[in-house]
N, C-alpha and C positions, 0 to 999 in steps of 0.2 A: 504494500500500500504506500502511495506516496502523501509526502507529509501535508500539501494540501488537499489531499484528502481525507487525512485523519483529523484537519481543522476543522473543516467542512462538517463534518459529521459530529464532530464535538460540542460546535456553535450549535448546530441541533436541541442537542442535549441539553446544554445551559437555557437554551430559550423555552422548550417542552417543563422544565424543572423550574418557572418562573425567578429565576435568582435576580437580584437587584445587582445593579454596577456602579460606578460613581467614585470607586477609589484606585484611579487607573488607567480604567476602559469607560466607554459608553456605551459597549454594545456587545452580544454574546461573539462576535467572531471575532472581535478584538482580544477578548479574554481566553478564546480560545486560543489565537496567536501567541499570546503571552506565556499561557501554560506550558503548552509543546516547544515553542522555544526555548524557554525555561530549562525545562528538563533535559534538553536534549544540550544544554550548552551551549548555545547559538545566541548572537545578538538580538535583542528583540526589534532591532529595526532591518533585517536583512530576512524579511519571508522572500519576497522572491526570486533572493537567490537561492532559497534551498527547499523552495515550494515543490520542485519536481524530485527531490532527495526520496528514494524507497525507504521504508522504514524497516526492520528487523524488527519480528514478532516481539520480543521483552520490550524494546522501544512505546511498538504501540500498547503494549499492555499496562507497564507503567505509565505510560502516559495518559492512559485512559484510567487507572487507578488515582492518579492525582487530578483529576476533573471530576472524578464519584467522590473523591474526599471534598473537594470545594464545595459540590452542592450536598452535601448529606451534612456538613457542618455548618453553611451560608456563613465561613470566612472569608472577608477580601482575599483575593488572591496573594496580595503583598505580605501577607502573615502566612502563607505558604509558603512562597518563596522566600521567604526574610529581604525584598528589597522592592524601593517602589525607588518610580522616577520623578522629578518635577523640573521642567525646564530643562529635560535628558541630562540634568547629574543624578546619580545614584545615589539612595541614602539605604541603610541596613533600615531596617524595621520589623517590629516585632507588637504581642497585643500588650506593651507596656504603654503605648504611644499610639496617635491617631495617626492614618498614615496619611501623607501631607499632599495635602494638594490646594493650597493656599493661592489665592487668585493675585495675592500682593506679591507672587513670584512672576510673572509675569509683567509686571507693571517694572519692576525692579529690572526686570531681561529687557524689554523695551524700551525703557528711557521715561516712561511717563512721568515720575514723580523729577528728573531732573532738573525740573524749570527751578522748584522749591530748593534745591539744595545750592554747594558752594564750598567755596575755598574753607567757610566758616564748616562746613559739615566734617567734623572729625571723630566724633562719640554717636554709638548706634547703639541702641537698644531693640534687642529682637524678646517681644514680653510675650508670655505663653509661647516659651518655643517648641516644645513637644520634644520631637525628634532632633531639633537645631536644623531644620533645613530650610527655612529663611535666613539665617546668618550666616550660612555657607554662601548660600547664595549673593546675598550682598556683599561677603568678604569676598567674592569671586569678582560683583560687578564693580566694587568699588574698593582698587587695592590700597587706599593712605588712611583706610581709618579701620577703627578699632572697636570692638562688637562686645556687646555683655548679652548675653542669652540665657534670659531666666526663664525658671518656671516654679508652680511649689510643688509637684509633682517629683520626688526622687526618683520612682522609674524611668518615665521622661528624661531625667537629665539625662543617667545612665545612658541614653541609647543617642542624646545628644553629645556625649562626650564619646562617643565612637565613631559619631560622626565627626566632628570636628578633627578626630587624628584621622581618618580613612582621609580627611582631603587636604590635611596639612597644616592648620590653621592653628593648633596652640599655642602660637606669638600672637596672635589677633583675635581670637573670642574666649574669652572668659565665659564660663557655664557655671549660672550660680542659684541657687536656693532659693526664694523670694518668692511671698504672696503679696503679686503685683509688684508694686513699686516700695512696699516695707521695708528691705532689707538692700535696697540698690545705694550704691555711693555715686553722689554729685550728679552733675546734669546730661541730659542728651542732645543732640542736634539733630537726632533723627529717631524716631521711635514706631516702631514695624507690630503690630499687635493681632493674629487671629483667633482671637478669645472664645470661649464657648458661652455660644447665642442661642441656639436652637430651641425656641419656646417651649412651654411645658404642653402645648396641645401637641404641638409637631413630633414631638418625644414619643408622645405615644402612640407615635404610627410609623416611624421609623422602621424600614426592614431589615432583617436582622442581623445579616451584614455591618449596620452600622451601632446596631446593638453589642456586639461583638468588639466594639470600641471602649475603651475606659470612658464612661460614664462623665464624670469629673469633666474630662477636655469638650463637652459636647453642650451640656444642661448648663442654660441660661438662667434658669427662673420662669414665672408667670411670662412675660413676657422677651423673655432672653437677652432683657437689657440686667441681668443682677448684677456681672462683672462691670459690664459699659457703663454703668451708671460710676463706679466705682473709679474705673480709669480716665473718664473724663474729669470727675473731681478732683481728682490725683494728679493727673499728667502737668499743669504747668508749674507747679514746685520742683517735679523733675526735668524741667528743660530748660534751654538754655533761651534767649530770648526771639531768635528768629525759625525755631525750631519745629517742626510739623508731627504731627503724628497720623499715622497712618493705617486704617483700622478697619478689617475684614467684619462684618455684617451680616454674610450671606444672605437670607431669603427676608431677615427681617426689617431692609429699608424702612416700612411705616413702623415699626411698633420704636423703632430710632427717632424716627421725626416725628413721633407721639411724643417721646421723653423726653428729648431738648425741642421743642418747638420753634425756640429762639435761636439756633446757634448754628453761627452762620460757616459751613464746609462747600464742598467741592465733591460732589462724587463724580468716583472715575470709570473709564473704560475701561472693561475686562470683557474675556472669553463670554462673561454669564450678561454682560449688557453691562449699564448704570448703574445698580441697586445694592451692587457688591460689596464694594469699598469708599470708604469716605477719609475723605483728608482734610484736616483738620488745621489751621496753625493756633501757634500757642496764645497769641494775643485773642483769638477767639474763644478761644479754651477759659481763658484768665477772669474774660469779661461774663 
């Protein structure tokens, strides 16, 4: 059997066993590519050069073993394979941590928040970092400054400090302890945050998949502003005076512009549209 055909047939599978996607892939033949690739040791961006590749019986059998394991658990596939991608750098990941797919990585690969920064941008704070894969990221897009990536989460760090050595970074990101902004020293020029929003109605319909996630990184509150409420209170004590903060949302845009009504941002453009992410500067934040 050739290996796009054991994809073929796989995607089937995934879609007949309604599994949800969303940490990764979008779609069952995506997750199928990911899997058999996986497995088989192959880059996950090279199907078609190895689309026409014959399989060897144990090949497709484990391969087909680890597709009945994804849907008979409904684990992201990245907690099977220990690694997910965001912005095609690799991070390790495991169920200590959500696996990251942070739309403010993108924005950070793009250039968009560039306008706001500067010569003045030297101290980054990446707040709820989970895995550390936003501050890999910006220590990647931005090599003269220097990262603190907290979380209060100690498993989280743990798998943020392994990322931080897999990409070379322990001159430049410090991985530190902190609930929010409690335990942080001095101020930031830039402050990167994808906090956990996700309302408590939405909570309870989550598939399970994302159930399978530490809780903790996900539960907003009533209305998924319990952290945000906290971090915009907070943020302009810890910044410096021209300093932006920059703050993932996801689906919850109005129940945001319920709770500060007055407070004048910027939402930006991402993959998911407008409603994603909101940029904030601190003189807004202050007032």
């Amino acid at each position: 059997m050739k290996l796009i055909t054991l994809v073929d047939e796989l995607a089937k599978e995934l879609e007949a066993a309604e599994v949800s996607f969303g940490h990764g892939t979008t779609n069952a033949f995506d997750e199928a590519v990911w899997l058999v690739l996986w497995h088989l040791g192959l880059p996950l961006d090279e199907l078609d050069a190895h689309a026409d590749r014959v399989l060897l019986p144990h090949e497709q059998k484990a391969a087909r073993e680890l597709l009945q394991h994804r849907i008979a658990t409904r684990k992201p596939a990245a907690y099977l394979t220990r690694e997910a991608w965001l912005q095609g750098v690799p991070f390790y990941v495991d169920e200590r941590a959500i696996v990251p797919r942070s739309f403010i990585a993108e924005l950070i690969a793009d250039g968009s928040i560039d306008y706001w920064l500067g010569d003045h941008t030297r101290r980054v704070l990446d707040l709820c970092t989970g895995n550390g894969s936003l501050a890999v990221i910006a220590a990647m897009a931005y090599p003269e400054i220097e990262i603190d990536a907290a979380d209060i989460s100690r498993d989280a760090l743990a798998l943020a400090r392994v990322n931080v050595a897999r990409h070379g970074f322990e001159s430049r990101i410090r991985v530190l302890e902190s609930d929010l902004f409690t335990a942080l020293p001095g101020r930031y020029d830039l402050v990167l945050c994808n906090p956990p929003y996700v309302n408590d109605e939405s909570m309870g319909t989550l598939p399970a998949e994302y159930l399978a996630e530490p809780k903790v990184a996900l539960a907003g509150g009533r209305d998924g502003m319990d952290l945000i409420r906290r971090i915009v209170a907070d943020a302009p004590d810890h910044m410096t005076e021209d300093a932006v903060l920059v703050l993932e949302v996801g689906h919850e845009r109005a129940h945001f512009e319920a709770a500060f009504p007055r407070l004048e941002c910027a939402w930006l453009e991402t993959s998911a549209g407008e409603d994603a992410v909101v940029l904030i500067e601190r003189r807004a934040l202050a007032t």
